[in-house]
C-alpha positions as CSV (number, residue, x, y, z in Angstrom):
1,X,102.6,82.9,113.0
2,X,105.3,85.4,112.6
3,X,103.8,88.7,111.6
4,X,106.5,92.0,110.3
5,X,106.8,94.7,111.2
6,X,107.7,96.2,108.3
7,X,109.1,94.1,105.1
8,X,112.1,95.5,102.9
9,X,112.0,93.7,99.4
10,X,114.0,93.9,96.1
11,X,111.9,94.9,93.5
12,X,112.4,92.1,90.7
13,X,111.0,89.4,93.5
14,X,107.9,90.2,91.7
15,X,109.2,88.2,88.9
16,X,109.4,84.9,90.9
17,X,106.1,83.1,91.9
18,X,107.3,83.0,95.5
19,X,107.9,86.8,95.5
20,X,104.3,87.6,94.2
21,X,103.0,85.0,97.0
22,X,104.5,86.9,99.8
23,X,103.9,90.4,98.5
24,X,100.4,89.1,98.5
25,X,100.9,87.8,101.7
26,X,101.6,90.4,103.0
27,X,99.6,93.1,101.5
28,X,98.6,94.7,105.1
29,X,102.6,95.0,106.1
30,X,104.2,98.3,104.9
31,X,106.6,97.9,102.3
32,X,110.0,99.4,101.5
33,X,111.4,98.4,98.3
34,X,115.4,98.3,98.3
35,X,118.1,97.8,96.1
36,X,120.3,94.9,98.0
37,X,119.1,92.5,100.5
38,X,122.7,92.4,101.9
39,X,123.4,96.0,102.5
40,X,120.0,98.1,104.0
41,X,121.6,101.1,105.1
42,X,118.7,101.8,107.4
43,X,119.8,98.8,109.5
44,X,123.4,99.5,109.6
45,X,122.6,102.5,111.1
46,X,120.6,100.9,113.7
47,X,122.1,100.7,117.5
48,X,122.1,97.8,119.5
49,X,119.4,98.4,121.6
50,X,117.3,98.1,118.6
51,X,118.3,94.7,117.9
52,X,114.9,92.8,119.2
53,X,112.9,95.3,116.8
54,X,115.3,94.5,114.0
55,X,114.1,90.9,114.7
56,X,110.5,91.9,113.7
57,X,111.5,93.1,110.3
58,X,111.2,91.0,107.0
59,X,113.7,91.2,104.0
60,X,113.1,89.3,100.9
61,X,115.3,89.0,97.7
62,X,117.2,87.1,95.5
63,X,120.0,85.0,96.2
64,X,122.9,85.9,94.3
65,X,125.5,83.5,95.8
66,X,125.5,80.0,95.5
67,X,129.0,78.4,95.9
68,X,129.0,75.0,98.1
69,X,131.4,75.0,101.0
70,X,132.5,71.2,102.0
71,X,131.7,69.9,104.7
72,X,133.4,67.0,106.9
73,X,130.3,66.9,110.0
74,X,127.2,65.7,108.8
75,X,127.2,66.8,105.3
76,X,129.3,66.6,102.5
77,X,128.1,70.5,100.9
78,X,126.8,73.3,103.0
79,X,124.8,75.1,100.4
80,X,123.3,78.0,100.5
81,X,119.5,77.9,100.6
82,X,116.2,80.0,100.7
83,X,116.5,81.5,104.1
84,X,119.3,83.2,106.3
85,X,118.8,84.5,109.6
86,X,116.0,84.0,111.9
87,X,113.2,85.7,114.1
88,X,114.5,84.0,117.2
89,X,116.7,85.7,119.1
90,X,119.5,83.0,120.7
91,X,122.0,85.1,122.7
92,X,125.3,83.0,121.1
93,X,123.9,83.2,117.0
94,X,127.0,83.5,115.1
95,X,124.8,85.5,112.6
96,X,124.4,87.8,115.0
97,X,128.5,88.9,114.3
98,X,126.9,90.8,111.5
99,X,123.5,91.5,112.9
100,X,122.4,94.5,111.1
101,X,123.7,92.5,107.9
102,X,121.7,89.4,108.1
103,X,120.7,88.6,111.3
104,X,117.1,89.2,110.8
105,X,114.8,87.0,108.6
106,X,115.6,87.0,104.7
107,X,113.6,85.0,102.3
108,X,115.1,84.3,98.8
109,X,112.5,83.5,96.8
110,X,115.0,82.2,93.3
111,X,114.2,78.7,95.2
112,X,113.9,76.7,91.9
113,X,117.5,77.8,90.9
114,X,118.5,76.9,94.2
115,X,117.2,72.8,94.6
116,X,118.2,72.5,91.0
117,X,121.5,73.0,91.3
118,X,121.7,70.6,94.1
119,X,119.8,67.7,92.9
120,X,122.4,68.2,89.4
121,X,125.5,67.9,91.9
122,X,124.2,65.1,93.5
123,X,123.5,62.8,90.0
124,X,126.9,64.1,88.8
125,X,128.3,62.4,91.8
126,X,129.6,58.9,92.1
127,X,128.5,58.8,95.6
128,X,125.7,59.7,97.4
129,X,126.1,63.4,98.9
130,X,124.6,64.7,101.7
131,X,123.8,68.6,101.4
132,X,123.3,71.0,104.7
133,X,120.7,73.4,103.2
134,X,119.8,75.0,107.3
135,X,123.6,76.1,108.3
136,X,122.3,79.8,108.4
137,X,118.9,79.6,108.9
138,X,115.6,77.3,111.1
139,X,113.8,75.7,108.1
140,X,111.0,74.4,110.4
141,X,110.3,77.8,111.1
142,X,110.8,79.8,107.6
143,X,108.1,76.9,106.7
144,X,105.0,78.8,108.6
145,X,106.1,81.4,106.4
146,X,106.9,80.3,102.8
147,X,106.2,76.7,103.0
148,X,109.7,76.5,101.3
149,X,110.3,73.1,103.3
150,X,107.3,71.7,101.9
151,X,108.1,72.1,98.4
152,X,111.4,71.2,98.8
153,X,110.4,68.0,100.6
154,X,108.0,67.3,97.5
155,X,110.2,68.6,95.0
156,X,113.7,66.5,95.7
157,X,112.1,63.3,96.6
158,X,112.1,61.6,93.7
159,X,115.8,62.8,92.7
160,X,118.1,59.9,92.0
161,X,120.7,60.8,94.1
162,X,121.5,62.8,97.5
163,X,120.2,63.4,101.1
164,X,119.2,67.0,102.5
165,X,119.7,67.8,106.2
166,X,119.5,70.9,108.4
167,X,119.0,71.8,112.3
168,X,116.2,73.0,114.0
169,X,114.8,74.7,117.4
170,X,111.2,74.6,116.7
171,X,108.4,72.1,116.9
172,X,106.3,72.9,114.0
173,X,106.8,70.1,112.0
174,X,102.8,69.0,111.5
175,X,103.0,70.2,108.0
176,X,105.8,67.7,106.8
177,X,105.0,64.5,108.3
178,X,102.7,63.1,105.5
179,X,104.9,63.9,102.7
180,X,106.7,61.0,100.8
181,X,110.1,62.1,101.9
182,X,112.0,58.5,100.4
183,X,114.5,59.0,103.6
184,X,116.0,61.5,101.6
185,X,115.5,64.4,104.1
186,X,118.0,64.6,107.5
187,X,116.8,66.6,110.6
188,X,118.8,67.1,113.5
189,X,116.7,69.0,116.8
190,X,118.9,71.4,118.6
191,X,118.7,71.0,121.9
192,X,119.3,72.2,125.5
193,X,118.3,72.2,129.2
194,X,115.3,74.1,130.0
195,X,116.8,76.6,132.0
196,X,119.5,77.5,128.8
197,X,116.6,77.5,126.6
198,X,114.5,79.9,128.8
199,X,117.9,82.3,129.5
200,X,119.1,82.4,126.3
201,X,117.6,80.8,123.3
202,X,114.5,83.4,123.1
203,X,111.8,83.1,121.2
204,X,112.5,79.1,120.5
205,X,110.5,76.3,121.2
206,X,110.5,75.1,124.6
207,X,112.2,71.4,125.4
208,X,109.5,69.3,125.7
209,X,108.2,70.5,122.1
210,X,111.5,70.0,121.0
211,X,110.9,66.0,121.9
212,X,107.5,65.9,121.0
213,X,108.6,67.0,117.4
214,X,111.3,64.5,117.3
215,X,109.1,61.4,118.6
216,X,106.7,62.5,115.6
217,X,109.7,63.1,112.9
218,X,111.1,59.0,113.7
219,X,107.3,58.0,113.8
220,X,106.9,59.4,109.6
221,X,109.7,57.9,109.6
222,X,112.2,60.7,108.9
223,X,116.1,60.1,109.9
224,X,117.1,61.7,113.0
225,X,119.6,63.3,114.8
226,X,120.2,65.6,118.5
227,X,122.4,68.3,118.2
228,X,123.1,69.3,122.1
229,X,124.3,72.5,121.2
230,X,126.0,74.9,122.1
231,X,127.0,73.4,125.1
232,X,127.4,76.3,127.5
233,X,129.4,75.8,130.5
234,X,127.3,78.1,133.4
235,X,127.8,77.4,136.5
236,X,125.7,74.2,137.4
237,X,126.3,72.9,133.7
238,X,127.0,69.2,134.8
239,X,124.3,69.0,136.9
240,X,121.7,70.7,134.0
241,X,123.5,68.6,131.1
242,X,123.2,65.2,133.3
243,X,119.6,65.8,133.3
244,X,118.9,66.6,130.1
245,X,120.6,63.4,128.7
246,X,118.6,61.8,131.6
247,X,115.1,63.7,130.4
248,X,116.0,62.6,126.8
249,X,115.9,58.9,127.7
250,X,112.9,59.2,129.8
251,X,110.7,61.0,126.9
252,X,112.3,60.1,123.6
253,X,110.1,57.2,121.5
254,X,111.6,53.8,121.4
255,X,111.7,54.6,117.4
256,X,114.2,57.6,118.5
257,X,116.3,55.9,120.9
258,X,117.1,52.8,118.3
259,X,117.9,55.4,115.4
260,X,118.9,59.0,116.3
261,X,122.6,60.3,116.2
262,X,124.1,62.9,118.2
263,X,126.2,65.9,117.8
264,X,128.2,67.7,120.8
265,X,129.0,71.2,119.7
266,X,130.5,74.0,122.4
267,X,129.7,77.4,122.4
268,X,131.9,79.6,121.4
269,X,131.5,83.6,121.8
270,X,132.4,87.3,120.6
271,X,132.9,90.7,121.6
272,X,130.0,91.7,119.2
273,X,127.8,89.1,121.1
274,X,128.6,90.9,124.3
275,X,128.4,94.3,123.3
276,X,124.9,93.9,121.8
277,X,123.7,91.6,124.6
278,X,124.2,94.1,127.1
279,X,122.1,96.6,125.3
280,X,119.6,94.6,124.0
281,X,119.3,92.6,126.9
282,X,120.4,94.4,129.7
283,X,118.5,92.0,132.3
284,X,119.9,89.0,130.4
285,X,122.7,86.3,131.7
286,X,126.3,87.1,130.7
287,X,128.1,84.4,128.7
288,X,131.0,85.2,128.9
289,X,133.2,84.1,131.6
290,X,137.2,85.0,131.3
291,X,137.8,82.6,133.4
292,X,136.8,80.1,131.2
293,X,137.1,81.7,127.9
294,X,140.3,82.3,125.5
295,X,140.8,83.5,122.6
296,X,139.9,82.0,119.3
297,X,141.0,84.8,115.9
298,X,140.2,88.5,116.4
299,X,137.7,89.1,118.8
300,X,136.4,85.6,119.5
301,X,136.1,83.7,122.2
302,X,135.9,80.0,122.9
303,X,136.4,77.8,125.8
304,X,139.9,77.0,127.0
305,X,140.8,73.4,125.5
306,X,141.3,71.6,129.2
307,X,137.7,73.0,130.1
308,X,136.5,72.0,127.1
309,X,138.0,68.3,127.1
310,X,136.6,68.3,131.1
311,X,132.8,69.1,129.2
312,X,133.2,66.7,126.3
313,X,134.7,63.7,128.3
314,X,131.8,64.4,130.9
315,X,128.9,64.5,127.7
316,X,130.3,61.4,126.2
317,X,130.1,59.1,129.5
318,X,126.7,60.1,130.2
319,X,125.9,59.7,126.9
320,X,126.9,56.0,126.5
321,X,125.3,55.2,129.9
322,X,121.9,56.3,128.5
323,X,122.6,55.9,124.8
324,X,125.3,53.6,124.5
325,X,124.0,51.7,120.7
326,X,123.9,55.2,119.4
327,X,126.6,56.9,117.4
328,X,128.0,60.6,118.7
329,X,129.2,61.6,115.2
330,X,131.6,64.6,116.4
331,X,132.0,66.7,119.6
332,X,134.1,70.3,119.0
């Protein structure tokens, strides 16, 4: 159970039932009340060696923005939703561009305002949408805290129209596997070789969790999907990827095998990754390789297309050996 440090909170949160849960929650935690969840000058002042301590801070507020972005993966809408940023600490997090913005935890608490508007888009439609509501945030996990997932779970259900999906790293999905979800709710495990995992995805759960909470998601009967993701090319990555495809056939259920999807996605990088990795964790691997790596816009990095043609050509044949009735929706 994630415990703050410290939690910074707007002030009318108290007006939401969620808001008056957590400040009771949290009554022990000291408290600083500010006026923008999206702009704590404390935290912009912070360096980057103080990023793990930012981690262990909790914001909470309301969210003020809620235009859909399409989407042409998985989803038809990424929306925004009741969490952004996370307590893990994964060395690639493209949230972590803007770190002392919204790279820690914030909870949004207007959650109502939020599902509404979604289940409204999705009767207005004339096809059945599917909304990403975890593209900036690890539902599973903001669900030990808020029991947001839950609720939502219980809440959209019975909605006439629509499908809810998001990603996840973590195994603690005990909580949602009774609910009547109507096959409304898509979730997609994020996964990588242990040794990645270990190196660079701090703070998540470990592989075998990973599985273990995917064997009991297809067993309540929940639609499924493996991201393998961010693909990230060290230097034994055939050899670790090979296995992990391998491991995955070995340990998934027969339920998983026959149903789940897959997703391929590469890693790409920054300058602000590496600055702050180097501070923050100074004992850590380096990602970035220049050998491997181009440029992608100002001050990104991603990895040069023959490379990454050699990685996705390599994913997809040892993919269809092992999983060759199952559907690899996109690799990029």
């Amino acid at each position: 159970m994630f415990k703050p440090n410290a939690l910074y909170y707007e002030k009318n949160i108290e007006n939401y039932v969620l808001g008056k849960e957590l400040l009771e929650k949290y009554s022990n935690i000291p408290k600083i009340i500010i006026d923008n969840h999206n702009n704590i000058a404390e935290m912009r002042g912070k360096s980057n060696k103080d990023f793990p301590q930012m981690k262990k801070n909790l914001i909470i507020g309301i969210r003020k923005t809620h235009k859909f972005i399409e989407n042409h993966k998985t989803s038809d809408f990424l929306v925004p939703y009741t969490s952004s940023g996370c307590t893990a600490m994964c060395m690639y997090c493209y949230l972590v561009c803007n770190y002392n913005k919204c790279a820690y935890l914030r909870l949004f608490v207007n959650r109502e305002e939020m599902l509404n508007k979604i289940i409204r888009t999705a009767e207005q439609s004339q096809q059945d949408l599917t909304f990403e509501i975890g593209s900036n945030s690890d539902l599973i996990l903001e669900n030990t805290i808020t029991d947001n997932l839950i609720w939502t779970i219980e809440n959209f259900a019975n909605s006439k129209r629509g499908k809810l999906t998001f990603p996840t790293k973590f195994n603690m999905v005990d909580d949602i596997l009774g609910l009547k979800h109507n096959k409304k709710i898509v979730i997609r495990m994020s996964i990588n070789p242990e040794e990645i995992i270990n190196k660079v995805e701090f703070g998540t759960s470990r592989l075998d969790r990973r599985i273990e909470a995917l064997n009991k998601l297809a067993d309540a009967d929940y639609p499924i999907g493996i991201l393998i993701a961010p693909v990230i090319l060290v230097e034994n990555w055939k050899k670790l990827y090979s296995d992990l495809i391998k491991y995955l056939y070995n340990n998934l259920s027969i339920k998983v095998k026959k149903e789940v999807f897959f997703e391929i996605i590469f890693m790409t990088y920054s300058y602000i990754h590496n600055a702050i990795n180097k501070e923050a964790f100074p004992h850590a691997i380096d990602l970035f390789d220049k050998n491997l790596m181009t440029g992608r816009g100002k001050g990104k990095y991603m990895y040069k297309e023959y490379i990454r043609k050699e990685g996705a050509t390599f994913l997809r044949e040892e993919l269809q050996h092992y999983f060759k009735n199952n559907t690899i929706m996109y690799i990029v």
